[in-house]
C-alpha positions in Angstrom: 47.9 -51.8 -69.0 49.7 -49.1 -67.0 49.7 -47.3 -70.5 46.1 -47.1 -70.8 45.5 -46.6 -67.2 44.0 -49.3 -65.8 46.7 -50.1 -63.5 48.3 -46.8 -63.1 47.0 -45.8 -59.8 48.4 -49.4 -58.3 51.7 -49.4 -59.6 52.6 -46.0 -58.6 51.7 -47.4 -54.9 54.7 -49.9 -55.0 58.2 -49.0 -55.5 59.2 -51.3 -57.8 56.0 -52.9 -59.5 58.6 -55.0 -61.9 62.1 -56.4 -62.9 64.0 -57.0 -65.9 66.4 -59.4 -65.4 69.6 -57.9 -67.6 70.8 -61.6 -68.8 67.0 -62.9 -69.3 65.2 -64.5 -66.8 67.4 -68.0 -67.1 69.9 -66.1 -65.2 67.1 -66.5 -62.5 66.5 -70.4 -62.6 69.9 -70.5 -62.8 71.2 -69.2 -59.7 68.1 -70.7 -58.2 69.5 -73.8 -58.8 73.4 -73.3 -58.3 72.1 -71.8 -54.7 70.9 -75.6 -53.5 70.9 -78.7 -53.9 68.1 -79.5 -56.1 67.1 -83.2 -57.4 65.2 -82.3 -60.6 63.1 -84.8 -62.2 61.8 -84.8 -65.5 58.9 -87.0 -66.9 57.8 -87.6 -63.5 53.7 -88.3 -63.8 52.2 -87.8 -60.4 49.8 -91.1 -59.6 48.7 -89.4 -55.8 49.6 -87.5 -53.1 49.4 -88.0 -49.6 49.2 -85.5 -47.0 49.5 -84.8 -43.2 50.8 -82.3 -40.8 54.1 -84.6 -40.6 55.1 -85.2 -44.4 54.2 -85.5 -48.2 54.1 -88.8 -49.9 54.0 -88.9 -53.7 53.1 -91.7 -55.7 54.1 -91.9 -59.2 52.6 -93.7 -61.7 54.8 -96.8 -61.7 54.1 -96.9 -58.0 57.1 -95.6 -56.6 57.0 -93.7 -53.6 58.8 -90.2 -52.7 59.1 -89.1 -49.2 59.0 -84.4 -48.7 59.0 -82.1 -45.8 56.1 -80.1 -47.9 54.4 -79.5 -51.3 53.8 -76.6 -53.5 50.6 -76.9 -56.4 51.4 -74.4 -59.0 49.1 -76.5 -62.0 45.6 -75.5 -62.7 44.3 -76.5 -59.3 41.1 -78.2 -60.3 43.7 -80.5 -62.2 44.8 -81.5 -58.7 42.0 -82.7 -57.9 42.7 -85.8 -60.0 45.4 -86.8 -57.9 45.2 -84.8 -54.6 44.0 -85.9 -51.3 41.6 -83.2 -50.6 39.6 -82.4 -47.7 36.2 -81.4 -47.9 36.8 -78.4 -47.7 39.2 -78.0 -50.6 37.6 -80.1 -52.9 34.5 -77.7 -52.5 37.1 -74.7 -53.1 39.2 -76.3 -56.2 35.9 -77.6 -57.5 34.4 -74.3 -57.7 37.0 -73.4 -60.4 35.7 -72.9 -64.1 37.7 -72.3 -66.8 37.5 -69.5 -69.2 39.1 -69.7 -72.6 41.9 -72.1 -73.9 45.2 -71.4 -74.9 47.4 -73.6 -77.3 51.3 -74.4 -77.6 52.8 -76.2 -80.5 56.1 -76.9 -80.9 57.0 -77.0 -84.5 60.0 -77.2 -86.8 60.8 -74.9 -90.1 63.8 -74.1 -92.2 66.2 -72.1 -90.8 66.2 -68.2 -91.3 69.6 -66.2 -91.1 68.2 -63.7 -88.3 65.3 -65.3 -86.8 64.0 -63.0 -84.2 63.3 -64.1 -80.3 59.3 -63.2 -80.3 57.1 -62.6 -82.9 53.4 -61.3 -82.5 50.2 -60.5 -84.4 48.0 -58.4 -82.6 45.4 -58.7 -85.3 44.6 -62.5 -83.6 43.8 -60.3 -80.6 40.6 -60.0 -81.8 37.8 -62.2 -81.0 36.8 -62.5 -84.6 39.9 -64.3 -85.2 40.4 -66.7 -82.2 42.3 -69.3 -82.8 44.7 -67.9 -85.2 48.1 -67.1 -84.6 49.3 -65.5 -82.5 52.7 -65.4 -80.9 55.6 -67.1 -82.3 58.9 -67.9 -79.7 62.0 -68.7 -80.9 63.9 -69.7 -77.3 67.4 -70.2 -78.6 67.2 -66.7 -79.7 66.3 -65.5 -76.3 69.1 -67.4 -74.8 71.9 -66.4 -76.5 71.1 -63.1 -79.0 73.6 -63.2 -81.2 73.3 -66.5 -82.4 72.4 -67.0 -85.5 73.6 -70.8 -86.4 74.1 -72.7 -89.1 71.4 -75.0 -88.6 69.6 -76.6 -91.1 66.1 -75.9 -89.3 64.8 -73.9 -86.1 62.4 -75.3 -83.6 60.0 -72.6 -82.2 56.8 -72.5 -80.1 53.4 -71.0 -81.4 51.0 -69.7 -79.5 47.0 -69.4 -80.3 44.2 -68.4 -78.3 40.7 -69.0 -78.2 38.2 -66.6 -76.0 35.4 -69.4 -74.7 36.9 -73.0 -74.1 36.0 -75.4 -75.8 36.1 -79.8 -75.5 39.2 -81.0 -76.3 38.5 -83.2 -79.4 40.4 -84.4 -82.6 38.3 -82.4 -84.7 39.2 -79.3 -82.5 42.6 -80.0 -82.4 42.7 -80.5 -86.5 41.0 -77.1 -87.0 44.0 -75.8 -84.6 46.3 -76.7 -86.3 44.9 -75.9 -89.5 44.6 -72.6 -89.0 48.7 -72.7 -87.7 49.8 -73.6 -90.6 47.9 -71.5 -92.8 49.1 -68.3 -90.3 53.1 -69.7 -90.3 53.1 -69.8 -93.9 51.7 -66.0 -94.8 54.5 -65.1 -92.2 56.8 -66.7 -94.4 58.2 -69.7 -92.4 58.7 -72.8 -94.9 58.6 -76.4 -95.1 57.0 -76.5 -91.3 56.3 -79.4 -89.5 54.0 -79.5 -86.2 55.7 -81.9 -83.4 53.3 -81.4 -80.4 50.4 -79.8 -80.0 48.8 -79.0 -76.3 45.5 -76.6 -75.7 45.2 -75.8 -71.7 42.6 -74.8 -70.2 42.9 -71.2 -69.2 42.0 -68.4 -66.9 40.7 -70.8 -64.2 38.7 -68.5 -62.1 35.9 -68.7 -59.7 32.3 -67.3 -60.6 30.3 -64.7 -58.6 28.9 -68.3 -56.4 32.3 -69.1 -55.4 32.7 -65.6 -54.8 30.2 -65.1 -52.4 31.0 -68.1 -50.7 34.3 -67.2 -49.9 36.6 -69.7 -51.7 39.4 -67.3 -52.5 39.4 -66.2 -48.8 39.0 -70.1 -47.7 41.9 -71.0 -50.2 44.2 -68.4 -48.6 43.2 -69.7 -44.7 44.0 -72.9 -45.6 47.8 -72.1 -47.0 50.4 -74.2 -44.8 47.9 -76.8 -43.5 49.0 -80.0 -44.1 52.3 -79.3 -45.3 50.5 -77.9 -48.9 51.0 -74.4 -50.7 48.6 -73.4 -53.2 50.3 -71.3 -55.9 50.3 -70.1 -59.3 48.0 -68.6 -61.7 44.4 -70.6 -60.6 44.6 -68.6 -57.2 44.3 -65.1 -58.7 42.0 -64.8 -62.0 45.6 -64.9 -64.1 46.6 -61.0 -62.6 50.6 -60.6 -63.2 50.6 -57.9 -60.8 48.3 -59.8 -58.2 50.8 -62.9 -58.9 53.4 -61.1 -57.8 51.9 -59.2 -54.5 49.7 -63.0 -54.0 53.2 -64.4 -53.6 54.9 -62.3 -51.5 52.0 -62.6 -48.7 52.7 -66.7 -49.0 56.6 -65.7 -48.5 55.8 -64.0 -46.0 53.4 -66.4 -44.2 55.7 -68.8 -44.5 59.0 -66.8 -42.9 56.4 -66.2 -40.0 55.6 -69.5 -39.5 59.6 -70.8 -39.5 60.4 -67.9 -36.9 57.3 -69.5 -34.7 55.2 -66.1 -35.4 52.1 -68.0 -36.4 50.4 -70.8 -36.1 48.8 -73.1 -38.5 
């Protein structure tokens, strides 16, 4: 984007618009998590959550309960909805979100090449004549450690497709998905593949010129803190990287003012 100039004039306003992390960016989650004492859980499907201005209770969805100081929703925020105690005032803002195209993950297997490369793109499925084709292939082990090259018998790798208007999630679409995956995979030349899991998110939640008008990004931003609750992530700011970044160093910020007793809530 800065290349064509769209975003030329806002990233030579900020001294460092963006970081490269020398070691990849698990070097980040990494130290994240050797810097406190996290209790990761995985598979953990969230029934409800509870919310006032003295805790966070989570129900799962075998019932158990989990007592936190705070909450942070980073999913698609109208998603929330489906298990979130909102207020009025929220569920008018979260509602007001509409998605805009679809994106789709599949994990799949293949035989193993000698050299696979980390990330593989076509930017032919960039245009909206060919939605829905391939588009981006990631090979994560690669990424992790480059000079591995293995002696596996077969590599598992993550496709990615896109698809401009979104679309109802049914069998049929999903068929006609993965149809046109494995017709892509195999004029790149990956053999004997076999899809695992396939998942098509709704993307680019945004809100219309309605919700717009009647403030819900402003209202969404107001509300940050109250009841213990952080809204994050890509729903909060039409899907902008740069905008991600600046959106959450305000929250940062917010927060640090409210610990030091600088604002109130």
């Amino acid at each position: 984007a800065e290349i064509e100039g769209f975003l030329s004039s806002k990233l030579r306003a900020v001294k460092q618009p963006a970081s490269i992390l020398r070691n990849g960016f698990a070097q980040f989650w990494e130290s994240l998590y050797n810097s406190h004492d996290f209790n990761i859980q995985e598979g953990f499907i969230i029934d409800k959550i509870q919310r006032s201005e003295d805790g966070v209770t989570i129900t799962d969805n075998k019932a158990g309960k989990h007592e936190y100081d705070f909450v942070i929703v980073t999913c698609n925020l109208k998603d929330a909805m489906k298990f979130l105690d909102a207020r009025p005032e929220e569920a008018e803002v979260l509602n007001g979100l509409n998605e805009r195209s679809n994106l789709i993950t599949t994990l799949f297997s293949c035989k193993h090449t000698i050299d696979p490369v980390a990330i593989s793109s076509w930017t032919s499925s960039l245009d909206p004549k060919n939605e829905g084709r391939l588009m981006t292939v990631r090979n994560s082990a690669k990424i992790f450690d480059p000079a591995d090259v293995g002696n596996r018998e077969r590599d598992y790798l993550v496709s990615y497709q896109y698809v401009e208007t979104a679309r109802k999630n049914t069998t049929e679409y999903q068929n006609l998905l993965e149809e046109n995956l494995l017709e892509d995979l195999t004029s790149a030349g990956y053999e004997d593949i076999t899809v695992h899991e396939q998942h098509v998110w709704p993307y680019f939640q945004h809100w219309n010129q309605e919700g717009i008008s009647n403030g819900h990004p402003v209202t969404l931003m107001k509300r940050q803190g109250s009841l213990r609750t952080w809204f994050a992530g890509a729903s909060t700011l039409f899907e902008s990287v740069h905008d991600c970044m600046e959106y959450n160093l305000v929250l940062t910020s917010m927060i640090e003012r409210r610990d030091s007793g600088g604002a109130t809530k």
